[in-house]
C-alpha positions as CSV (number, residue, x, y, z in Angstrom):
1,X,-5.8,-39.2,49.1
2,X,-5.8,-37.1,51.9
3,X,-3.3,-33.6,51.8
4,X,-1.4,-31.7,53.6
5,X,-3.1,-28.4,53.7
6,X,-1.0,-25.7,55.5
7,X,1.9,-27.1,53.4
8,X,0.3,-26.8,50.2
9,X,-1.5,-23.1,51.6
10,X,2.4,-21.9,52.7
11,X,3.7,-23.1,49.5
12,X,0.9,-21.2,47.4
13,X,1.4,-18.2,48.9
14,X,5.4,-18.4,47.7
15,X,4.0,-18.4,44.5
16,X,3.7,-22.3,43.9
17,X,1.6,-23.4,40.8
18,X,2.4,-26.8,41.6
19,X,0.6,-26.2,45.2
20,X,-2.4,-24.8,43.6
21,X,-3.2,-27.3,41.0
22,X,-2.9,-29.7,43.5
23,X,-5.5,-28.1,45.7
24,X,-7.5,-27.4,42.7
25,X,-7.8,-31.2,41.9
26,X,-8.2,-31.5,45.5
27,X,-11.7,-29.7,45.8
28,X,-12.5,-28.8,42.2
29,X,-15.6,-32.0,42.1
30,X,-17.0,-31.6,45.9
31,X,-17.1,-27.6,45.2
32,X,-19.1,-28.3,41.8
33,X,-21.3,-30.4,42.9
34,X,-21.7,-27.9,46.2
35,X,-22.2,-24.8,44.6
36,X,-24.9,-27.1,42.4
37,X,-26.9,-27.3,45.1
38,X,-27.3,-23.6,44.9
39,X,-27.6,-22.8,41.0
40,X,-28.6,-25.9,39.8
41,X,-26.8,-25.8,36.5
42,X,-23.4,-27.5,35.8
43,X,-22.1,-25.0,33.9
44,X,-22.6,-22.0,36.2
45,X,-21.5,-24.3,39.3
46,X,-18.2,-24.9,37.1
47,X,-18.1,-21.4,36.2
48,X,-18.5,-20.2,39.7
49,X,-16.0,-22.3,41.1
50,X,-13.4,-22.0,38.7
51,X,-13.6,-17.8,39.5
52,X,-13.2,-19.2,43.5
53,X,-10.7,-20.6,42.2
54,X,-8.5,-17.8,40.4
55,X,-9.4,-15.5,43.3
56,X,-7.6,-17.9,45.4
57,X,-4.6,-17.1,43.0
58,X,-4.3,-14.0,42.7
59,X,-4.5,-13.1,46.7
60,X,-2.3,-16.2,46.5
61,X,0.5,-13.9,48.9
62,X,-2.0,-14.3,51.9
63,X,-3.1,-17.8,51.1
64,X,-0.8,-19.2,54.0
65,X,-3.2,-16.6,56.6
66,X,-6.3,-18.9,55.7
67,X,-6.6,-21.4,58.7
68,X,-8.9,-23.7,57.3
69,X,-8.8,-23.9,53.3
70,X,-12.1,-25.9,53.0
71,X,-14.0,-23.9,54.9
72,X,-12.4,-20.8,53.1
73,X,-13.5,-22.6,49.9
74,X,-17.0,-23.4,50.8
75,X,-17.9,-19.9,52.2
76,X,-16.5,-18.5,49.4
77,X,-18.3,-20.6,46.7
78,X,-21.7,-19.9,48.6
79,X,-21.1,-16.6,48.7
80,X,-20.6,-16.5,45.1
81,X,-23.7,-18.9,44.1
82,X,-25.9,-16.3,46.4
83,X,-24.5,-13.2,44.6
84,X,-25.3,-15.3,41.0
85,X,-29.0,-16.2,42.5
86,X,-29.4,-12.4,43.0
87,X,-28.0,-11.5,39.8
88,X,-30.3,-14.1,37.8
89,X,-33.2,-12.4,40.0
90,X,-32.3,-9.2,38.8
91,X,-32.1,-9.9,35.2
92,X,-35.3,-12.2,35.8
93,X,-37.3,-8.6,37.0
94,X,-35.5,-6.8,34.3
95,X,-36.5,-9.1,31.6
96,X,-40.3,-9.3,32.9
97,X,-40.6,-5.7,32.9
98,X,-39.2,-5.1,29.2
99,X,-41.6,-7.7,27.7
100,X,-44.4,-6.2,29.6
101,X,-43.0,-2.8,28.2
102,X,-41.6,-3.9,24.6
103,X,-43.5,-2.7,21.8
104,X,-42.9,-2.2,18.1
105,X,-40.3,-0.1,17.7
106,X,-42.1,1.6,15.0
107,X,-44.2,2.6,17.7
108,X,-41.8,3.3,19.7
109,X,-40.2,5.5,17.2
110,X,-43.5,6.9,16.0
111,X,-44.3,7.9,20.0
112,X,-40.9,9.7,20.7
113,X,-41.1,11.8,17.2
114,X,-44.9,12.7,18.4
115,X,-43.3,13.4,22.1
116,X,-40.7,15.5,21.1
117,X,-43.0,17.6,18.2
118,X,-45.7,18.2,20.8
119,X,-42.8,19.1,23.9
120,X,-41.7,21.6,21.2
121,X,-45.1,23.1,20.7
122,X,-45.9,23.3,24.4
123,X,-42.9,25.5,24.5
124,X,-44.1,27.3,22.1
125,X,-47.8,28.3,23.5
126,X,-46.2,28.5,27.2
127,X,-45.2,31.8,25.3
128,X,-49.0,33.2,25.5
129,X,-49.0,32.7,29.2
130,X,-48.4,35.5,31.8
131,X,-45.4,35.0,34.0
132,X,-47.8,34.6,36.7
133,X,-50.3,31.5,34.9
134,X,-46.7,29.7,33.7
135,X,-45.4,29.5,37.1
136,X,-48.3,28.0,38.6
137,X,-48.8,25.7,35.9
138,X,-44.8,24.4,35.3
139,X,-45.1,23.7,38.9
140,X,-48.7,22.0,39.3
141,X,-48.2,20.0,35.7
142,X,-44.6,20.1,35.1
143,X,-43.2,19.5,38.6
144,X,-45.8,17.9,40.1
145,X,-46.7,20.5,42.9
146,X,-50.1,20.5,44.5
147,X,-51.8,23.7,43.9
148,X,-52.0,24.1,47.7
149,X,-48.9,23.8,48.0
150,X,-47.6,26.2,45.4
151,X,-50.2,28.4,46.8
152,X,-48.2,28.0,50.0
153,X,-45.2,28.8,48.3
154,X,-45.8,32.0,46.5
155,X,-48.2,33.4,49.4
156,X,-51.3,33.8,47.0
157,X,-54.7,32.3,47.2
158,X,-55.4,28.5,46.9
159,X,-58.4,30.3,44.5
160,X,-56.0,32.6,42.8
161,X,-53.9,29.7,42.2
162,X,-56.4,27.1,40.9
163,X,-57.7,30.1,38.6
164,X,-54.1,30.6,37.3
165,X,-53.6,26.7,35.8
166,X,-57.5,26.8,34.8
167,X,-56.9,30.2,32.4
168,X,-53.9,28.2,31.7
169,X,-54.9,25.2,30.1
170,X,-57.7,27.0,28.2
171,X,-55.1,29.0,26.6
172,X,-52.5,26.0,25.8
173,X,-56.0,23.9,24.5
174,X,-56.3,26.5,21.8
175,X,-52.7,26.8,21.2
176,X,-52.5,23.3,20.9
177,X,-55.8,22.2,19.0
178,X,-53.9,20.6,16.4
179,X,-52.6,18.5,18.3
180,X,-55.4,17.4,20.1
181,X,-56.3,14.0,17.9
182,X,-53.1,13.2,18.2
183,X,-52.6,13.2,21.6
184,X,-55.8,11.2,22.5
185,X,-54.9,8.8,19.5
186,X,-51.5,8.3,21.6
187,X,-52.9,8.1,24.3
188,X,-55.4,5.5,23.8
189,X,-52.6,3.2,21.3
């Protein structure tokens, strides 16, 4: 059964259900089975289409612009089966990374409370530190700064610098003793 396109495109965009059900009958199958060759699963093809479909509808007012529905149709569906491929990539990635990442969430929970206690108690001893020693260690440890370069930034000595986070970590070791088993313990789980 062959139709008459423009007619049915002109009537669509007047707001003709009648027009669009026939066009939808028209390509529904060969659109299916197209967008198949893509996804490979019925459902999604179906799923696909059917949204190429009500996208058609609702910019149904410039429907009678489209010179060529078929080819409006299959671009459209492609486009859509390449924008699912991506998505299922992503999810794909996302999903490989969480199981290589997913633990007990005991462990989980366990971690965070020891995270959070020993953040606290870093804030605490950073309070035995001069203004000078803090500074040079928030930026090398916190911030990630190499000690050249913060040496560079507050126009001291590379040595004066490197002494600074050394007295510094002496000082937060014996603040933080206690914590010491813990943090290897949580470390090496």
């Amino acid at each position: 059964m062959e139709i008459n396109e423009q007619n049915l495109l002109l009537k669509l965009s007047q707001g003709s259900s009648r027009a669009f059900a026939e066009l939808f009958h028209y390509y529904y199958k060969d659109l299916v089975l197209f967008a198949g060759s893509y996804v490979k699963n019925i459902t999604e093809s179906e799923d696909i289409v059917q949204e190429v479909f009500i996208k058609l509808w609702t910019g149904r007012k410039d429907a009678s612009k489209i010179s060529s529905l078929k080819a409006f149709l299959l671009k459209s569906v492609q486009n859509s089966c390449l924008d699912e491929l991506r998505h299922q990539n992503v999810k794909n990635k996302y999903f490989g990374l969480k199981s290589l990442f997913q633990t007990d969430v005991t462990l989980e929970t366990e971690e965070y409370i020891l995270y959070s206690e020993l953040n606290v108690r870093l804030q605490e001893a950073l309070i035995y530190l001069t203004s000078e020693q803090r500074k040079c260690f928030e930026m090398n440890r916190m911030q990630g700064i190499k000690q050249a370069q913060i040496a560079k930034e507050l126009n001291i000595p590379l040595r004066t610098v490197e002494l600074r986070i050394a007295e510094s970590l002496k000082i937060l070791k014996q603040q933080l003793k206690e914590y010491f088993i813990l943090v290897v313990l949580f470390l090496l789980s």
